[in-house]
C-alpha positions as CSV (number, residue, x, y, z in Angstrom):
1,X,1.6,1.6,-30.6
2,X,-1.2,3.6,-31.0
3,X,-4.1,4.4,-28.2
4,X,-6.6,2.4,-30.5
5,X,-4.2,-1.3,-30.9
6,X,-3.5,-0.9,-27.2
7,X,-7.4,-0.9,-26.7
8,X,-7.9,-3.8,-28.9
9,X,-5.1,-5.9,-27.1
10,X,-6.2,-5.0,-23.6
11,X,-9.8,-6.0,-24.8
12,X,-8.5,-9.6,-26.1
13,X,-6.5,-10.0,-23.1
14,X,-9.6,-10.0,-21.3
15,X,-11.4,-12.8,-23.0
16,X,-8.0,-15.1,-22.9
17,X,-8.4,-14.9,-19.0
18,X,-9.7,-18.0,-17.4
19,X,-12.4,-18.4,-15.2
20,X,-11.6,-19.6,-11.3
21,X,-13.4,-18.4,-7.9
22,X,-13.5,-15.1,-6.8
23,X,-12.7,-13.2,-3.8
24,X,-13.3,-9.1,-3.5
25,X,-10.6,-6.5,-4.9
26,X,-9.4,-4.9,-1.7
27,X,-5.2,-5.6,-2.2
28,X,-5.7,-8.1,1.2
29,X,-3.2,-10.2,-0.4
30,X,-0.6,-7.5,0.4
31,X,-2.3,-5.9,3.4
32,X,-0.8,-7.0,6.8
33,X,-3.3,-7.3,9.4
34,X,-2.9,-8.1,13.1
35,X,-6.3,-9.8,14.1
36,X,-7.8,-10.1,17.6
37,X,-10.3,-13.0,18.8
38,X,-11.7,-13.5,22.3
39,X,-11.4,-17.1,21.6
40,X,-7.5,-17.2,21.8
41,X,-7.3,-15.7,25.2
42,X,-4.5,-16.6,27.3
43,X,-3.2,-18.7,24.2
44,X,0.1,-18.9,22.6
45,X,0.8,-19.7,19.4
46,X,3.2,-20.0,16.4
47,X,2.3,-17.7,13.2
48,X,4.0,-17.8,10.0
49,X,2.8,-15.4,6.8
50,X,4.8,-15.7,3.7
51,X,4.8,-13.6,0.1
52,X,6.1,-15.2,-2.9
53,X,6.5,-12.2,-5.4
54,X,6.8,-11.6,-8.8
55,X,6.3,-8.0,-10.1
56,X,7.6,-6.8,-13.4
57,X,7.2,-3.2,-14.4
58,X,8.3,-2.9,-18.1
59,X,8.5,0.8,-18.4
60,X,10.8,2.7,-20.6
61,X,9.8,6.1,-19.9
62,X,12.5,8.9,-18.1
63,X,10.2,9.3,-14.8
64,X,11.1,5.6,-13.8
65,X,12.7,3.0,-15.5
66,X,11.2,-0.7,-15.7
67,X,12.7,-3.2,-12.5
68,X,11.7,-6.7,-11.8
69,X,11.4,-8.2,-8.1
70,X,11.2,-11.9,-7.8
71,X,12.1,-13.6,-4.7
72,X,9.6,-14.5,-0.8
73,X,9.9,-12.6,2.1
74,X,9.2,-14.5,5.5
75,X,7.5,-13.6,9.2
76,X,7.8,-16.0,11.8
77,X,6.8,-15.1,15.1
78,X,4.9,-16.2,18.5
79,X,1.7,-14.5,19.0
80,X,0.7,-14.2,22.7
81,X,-3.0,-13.0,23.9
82,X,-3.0,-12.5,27.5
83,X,-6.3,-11.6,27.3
84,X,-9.6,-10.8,24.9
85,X,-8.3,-7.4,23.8
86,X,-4.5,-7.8,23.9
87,X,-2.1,-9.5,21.1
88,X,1.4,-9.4,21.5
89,X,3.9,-10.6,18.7
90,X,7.4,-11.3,18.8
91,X,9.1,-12.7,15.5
92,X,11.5,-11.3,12.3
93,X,11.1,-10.9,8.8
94,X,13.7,-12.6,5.9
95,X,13.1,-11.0,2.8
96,X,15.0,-13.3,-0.5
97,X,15.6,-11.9,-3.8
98,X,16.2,-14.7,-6.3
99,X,19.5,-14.5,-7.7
100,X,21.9,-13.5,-4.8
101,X,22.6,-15.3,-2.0
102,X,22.1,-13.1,0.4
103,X,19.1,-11.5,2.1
104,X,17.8,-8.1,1.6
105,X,16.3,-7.7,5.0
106,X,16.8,-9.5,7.7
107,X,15.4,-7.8,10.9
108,X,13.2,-8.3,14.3
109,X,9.7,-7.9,14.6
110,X,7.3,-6.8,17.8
111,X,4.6,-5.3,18.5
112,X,1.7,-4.9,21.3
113,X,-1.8,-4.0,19.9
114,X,-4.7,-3.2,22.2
115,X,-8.3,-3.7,20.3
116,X,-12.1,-2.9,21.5
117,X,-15.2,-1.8,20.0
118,X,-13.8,-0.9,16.7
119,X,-10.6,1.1,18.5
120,X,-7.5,-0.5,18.3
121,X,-3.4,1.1,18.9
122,X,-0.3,-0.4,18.1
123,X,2.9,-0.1,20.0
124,X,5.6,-1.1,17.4
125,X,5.6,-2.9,14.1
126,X,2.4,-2.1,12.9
127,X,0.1,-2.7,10.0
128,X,1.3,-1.0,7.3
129,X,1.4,-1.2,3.5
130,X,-1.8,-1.8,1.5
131,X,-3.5,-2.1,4.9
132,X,-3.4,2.1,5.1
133,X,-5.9,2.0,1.9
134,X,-3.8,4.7,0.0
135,X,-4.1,5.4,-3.4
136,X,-1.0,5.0,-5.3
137,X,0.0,8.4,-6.0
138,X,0.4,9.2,-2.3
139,X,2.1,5.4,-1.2
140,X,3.7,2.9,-3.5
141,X,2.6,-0.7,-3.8
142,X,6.4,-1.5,-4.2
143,X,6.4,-0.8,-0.7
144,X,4.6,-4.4,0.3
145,X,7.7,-5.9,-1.0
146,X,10.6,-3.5,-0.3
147,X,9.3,-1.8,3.1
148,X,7.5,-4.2,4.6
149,X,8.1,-2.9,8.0
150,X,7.0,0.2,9.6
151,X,7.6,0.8,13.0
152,X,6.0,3.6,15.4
153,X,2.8,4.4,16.5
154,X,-0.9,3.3,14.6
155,X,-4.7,4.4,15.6
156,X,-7.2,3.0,13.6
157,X,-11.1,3.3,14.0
158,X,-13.0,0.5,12.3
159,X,-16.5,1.3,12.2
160,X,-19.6,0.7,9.9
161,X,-19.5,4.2,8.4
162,X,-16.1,4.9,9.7
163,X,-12.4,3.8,8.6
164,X,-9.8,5.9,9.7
165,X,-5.8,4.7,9.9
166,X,-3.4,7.3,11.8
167,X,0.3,6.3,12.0
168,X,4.0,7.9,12.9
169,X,6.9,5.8,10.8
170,X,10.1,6.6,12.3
171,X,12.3,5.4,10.1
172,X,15.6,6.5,10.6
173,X,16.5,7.5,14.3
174,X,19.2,10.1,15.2
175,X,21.7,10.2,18.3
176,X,24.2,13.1,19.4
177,X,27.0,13.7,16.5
178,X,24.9,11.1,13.9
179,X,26.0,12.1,10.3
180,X,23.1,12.2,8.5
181,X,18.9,13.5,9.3
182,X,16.6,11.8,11.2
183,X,13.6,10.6,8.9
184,X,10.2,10.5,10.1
185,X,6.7,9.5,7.6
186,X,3.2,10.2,9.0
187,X,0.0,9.6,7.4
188,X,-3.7,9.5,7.7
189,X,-6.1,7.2,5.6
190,X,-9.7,7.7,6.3
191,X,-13.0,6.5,4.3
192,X,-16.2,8.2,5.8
193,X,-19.5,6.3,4.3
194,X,-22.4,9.3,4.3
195,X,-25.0,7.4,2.4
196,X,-26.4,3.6,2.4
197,X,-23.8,2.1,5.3
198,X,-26.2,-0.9,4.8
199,X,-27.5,-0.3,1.3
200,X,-26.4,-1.5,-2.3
201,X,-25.7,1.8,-3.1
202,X,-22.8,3.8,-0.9
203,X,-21.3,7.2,-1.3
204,X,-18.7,7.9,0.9
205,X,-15.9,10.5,1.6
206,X,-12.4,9.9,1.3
207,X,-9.6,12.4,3.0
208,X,-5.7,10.8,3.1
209,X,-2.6,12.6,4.1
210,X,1.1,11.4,4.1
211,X,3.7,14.1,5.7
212,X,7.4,13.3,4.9
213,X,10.0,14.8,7.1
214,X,14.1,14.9,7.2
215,X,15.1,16.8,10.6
216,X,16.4,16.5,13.4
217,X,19.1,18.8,16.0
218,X,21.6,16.6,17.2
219,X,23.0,15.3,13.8
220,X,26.3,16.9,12.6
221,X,24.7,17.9,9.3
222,X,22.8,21.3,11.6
223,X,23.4,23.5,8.0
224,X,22.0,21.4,5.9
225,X,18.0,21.9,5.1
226,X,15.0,21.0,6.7
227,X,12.7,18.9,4.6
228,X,9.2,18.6,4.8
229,X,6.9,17.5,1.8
230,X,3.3,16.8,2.1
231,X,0.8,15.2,-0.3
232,X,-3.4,15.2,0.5
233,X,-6.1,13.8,-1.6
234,X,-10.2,13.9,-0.9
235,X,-12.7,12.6,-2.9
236,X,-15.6,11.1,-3.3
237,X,-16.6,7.2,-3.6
238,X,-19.7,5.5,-5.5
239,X,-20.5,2.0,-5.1
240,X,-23.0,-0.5,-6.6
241,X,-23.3,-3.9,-5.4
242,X,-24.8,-6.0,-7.3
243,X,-26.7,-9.8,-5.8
244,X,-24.6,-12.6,-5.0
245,X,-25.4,-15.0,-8.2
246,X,-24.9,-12.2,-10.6
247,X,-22.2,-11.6,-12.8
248,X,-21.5,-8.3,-12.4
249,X,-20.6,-8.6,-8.6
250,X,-19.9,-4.8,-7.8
251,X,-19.2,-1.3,-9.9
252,X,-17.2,1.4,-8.0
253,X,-16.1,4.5,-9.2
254,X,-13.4,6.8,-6.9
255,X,-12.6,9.8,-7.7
256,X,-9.7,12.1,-6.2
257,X,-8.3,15.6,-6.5
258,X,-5.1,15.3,-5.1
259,X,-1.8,18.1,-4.2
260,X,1.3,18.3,-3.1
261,X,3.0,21.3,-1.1
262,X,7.3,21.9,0.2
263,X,6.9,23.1,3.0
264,X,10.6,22.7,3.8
265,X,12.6,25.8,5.5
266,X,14.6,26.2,2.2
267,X,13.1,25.0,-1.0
268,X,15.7,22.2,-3.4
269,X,12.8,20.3,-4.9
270,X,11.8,21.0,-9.0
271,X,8.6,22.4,-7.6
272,X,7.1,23.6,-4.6
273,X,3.4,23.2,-4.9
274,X,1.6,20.3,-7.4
275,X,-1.9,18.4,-7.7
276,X,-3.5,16.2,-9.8
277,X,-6.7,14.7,-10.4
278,X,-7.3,10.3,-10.3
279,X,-10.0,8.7,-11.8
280,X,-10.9,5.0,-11.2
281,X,-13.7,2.9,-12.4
282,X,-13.4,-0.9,-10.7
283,X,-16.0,-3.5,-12.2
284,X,-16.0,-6.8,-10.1
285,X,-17.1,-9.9,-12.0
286,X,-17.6,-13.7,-11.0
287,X,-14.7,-14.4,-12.4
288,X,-12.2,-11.5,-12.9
289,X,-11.8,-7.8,-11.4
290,X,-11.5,-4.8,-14.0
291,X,-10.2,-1.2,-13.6
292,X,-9.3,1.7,-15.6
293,X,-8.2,4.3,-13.7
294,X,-6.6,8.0,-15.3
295,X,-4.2,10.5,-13.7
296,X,-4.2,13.9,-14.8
297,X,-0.7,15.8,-12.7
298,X,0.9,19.0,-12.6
299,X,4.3,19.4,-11.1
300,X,3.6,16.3,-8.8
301,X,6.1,15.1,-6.1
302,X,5.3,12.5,-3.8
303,X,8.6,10.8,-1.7
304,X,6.2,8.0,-0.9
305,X,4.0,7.6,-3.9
306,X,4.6,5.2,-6.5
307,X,7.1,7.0,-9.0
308,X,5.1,6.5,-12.4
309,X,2.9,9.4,-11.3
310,X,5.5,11.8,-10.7
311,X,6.8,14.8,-12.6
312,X,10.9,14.2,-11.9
313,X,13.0,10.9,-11.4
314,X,14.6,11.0,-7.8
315,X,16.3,7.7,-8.2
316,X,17.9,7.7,-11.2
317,X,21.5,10.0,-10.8
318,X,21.7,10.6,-14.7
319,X,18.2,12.2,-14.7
320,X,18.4,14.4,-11.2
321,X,17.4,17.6,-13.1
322,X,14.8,16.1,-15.8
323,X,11.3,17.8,-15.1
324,X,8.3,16.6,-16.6
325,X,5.3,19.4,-15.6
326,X,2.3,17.4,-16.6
327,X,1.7,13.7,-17.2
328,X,-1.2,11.7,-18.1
329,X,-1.7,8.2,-17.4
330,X,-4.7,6.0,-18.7
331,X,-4.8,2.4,-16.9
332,X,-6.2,-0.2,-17.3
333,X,-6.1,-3.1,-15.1
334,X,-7.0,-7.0,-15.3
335,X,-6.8,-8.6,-11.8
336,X,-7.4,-12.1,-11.0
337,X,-7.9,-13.8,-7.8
338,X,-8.1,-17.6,-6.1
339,X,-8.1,-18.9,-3.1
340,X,-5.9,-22.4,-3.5
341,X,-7.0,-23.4,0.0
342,X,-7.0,-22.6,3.7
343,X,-4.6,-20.0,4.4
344,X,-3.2,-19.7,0.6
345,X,-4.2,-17.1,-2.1
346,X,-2.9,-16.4,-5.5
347,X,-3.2,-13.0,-7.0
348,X,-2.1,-12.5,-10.6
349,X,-2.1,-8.8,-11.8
350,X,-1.7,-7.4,-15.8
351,X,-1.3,-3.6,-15.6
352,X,-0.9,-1.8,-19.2
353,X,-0.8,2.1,-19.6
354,X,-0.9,4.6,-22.3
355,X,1.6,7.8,-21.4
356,X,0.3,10.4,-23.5
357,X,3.6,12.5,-23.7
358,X,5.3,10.0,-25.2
359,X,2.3,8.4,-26.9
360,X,3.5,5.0,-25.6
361,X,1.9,2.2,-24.1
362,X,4.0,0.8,-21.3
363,X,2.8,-2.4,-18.4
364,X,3.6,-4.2,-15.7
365,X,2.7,-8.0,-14.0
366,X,2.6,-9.5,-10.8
367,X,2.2,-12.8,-9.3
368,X,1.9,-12.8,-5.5
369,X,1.5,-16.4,-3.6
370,X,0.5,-15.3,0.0
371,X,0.4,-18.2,2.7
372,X,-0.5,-17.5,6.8
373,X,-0.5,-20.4,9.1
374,X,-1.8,-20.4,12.9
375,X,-0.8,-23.1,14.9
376,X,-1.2,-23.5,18.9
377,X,1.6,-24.1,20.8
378,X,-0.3,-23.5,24.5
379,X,-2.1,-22.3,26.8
380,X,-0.9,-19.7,29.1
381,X,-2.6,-17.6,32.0
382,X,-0.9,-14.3,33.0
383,X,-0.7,-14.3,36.8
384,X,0.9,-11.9,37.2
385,X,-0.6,-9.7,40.2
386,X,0.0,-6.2,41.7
């Protein structure tokens, strides 16, 4: 298929879309966010969140090979808020991949967070996936469905001109003799707004960061390498919004130069250094949410971006040494959005690309059917004294 038909379908796609309500392109449907309210002081209640998925990557390409996930993943849990800037959760998360009868994670859930005047930390299971803001080449959306825990520490800032998300992952801990590394992921998403904070028009300054480390001295594995791989990206943001009864709703463009370094203590990886530049263009309408967005990489890795936008294949075994130097990508993206009622949002996504090394057009779908329910269960007052 050539650049041209691909065009021409994505352009007819567009006017088979029906119309509906409208809600703003942010990825809040796979963002997990732990709110606090003065109102639910010394309350306890019951909270359950659910994600019905289906996502469908139909790629054919060597760098990653097309998968489909289709299945729900569950959180129940109690929320407690012993006072106006405390929440304390206590719960699990069930996650159900249609097809097999078992689950494919099944684990506990807590977390303390403390919140005031735009501050907040979390002790814990924090908010993680979509919530961070990355783009995908440094952190894969995949990851709202496959990893939707990360436990550790999170700082975030949440300010009029300020939006800044620090967090440690530890995801796999290490005792005496343990057999294998320990594995640790840290990042930093921050989105600095240097013009029009209260204006139609915004610049602003993005700067993100994701460090992915294997170490560790205590494991039995003391000969085998250090690994430490690192991706940044800055940038710069223009937005236009546009008044509430026109069509044309918002027009953003972002803009990232983005690199990758190894700055492990002996060097395994195809390369050691990388970059790339991404381009995206987002038009929000009253009834549907456009993007096309372009990547431009040389000798990218990223261990926790989304693989399309990589220059090797670290999952598949028969392709271990296959190296692609440079890729280009050109997106473009149909998203639609409804909210069915209180508490429950649909999300339909239609994703086609043209790879222009294989002069190919590849895409992917989603469906995701997100539902959160609060209800009280009581009211409790800490009296706990000194």
């Amino acid at each position: 298929m050539t650049i041209k038909k691909f065009i021409t379908i994505f352009s007819v796609a567009i006017c088979l879309i029906s119309t509906s309500a409208f809600s703003q392109l942010d990825n809040q449907i796979l963002s997990t966010e732990l709110p606090i309210n003065a109102k639910d002081t010394n309350k306890l209640l019951f909270s359950f969140n659910s994600l019905n998925f289906l996502r469908n990557t139909e790629y054919f390409g060597p760098i990653e090979f097309g998968k489909t996930m289709f299945g729900y993943s569950l959180n129940p849990k109690l929320v407690y808020y012993p006072n106006s800037f405390i929440r304390i959760d206590l719960g699990g998360i069930f996650r159900k991949d249609f097809g097999t009868s078992d689950f494919k994670i099944v684990a506990p859930t807590f977390s303390v967070k403390i919140s005031k005047n735009g501050y907040s930390g979390i002790f814990g299971n924090f908010e993680g996936g979509m919530s961070h803001q990355f783009i995908e080449p440094l952190f894969n959306i995949d990851y709202a469905i496959t990893k939707p825990l990360e436990n550790g520490l999170q700082f975030k800032i949440n300010k009029k001109r300020i939006f800044s998300d620090s967090w440690i992952d530890w995801q796999r801990m290490i005792y005496q003799g343990s057999p294998f590394k320990e594995e640790i992921t840290a990042g930093t998403s921050n989105l600095f707004t240097i013009l029009g904070a209260d204006k139609k028009f915004k610049i602003a300054i993005p700067l993100q960061a994701i460090v992915h480390h294997f170490g560790g001295q205590i494991d039995t594995l003391r000969s085998t390498r250090i690994s430490t791989l690192i991706n940044l990206a800055a940038g710069l943001r223009f937005t236009i919004l546009f008044s509430e009864g026109s069509f044309v709703k918002e027009l953003r463009s972002d803009n990232y130069y983005v690199t990758y370094h190894d700055e492990s203590n002996r060097k395994v990886e195809a390369y050691k250094d990388g970059y790339g530049i991404y381009l995206n263009l987002l038009m929000r309408t009253k009834y549907i949410n456009l993007m096309a967005s372009y990547w431009n990489g040389m000798e990218y890795i990223a261990p926790n971006g989304s693989q399309i936008f990589g220059s090797t294949n670290p999952i598949e075994p028969t392709l271990s040494t296959y190296k692609e130097p440079s890729r280009q990508l050109l997106f473009l993206r149909l998203f639609y959005e409804k909210k069915i009622y209180k508490g429950l949002n649909l999300e339909v996504r239609y994703e086609p690309f043209y790879e222009f090394n294989r002069k190919a057009v590849d895409f992917s779908y989603s469906i995701y059917l997100r539902y959160n329910l609060n209800v009280k269960l009581a009211s409790i007052k800490n009296n706990y004294t000194e």
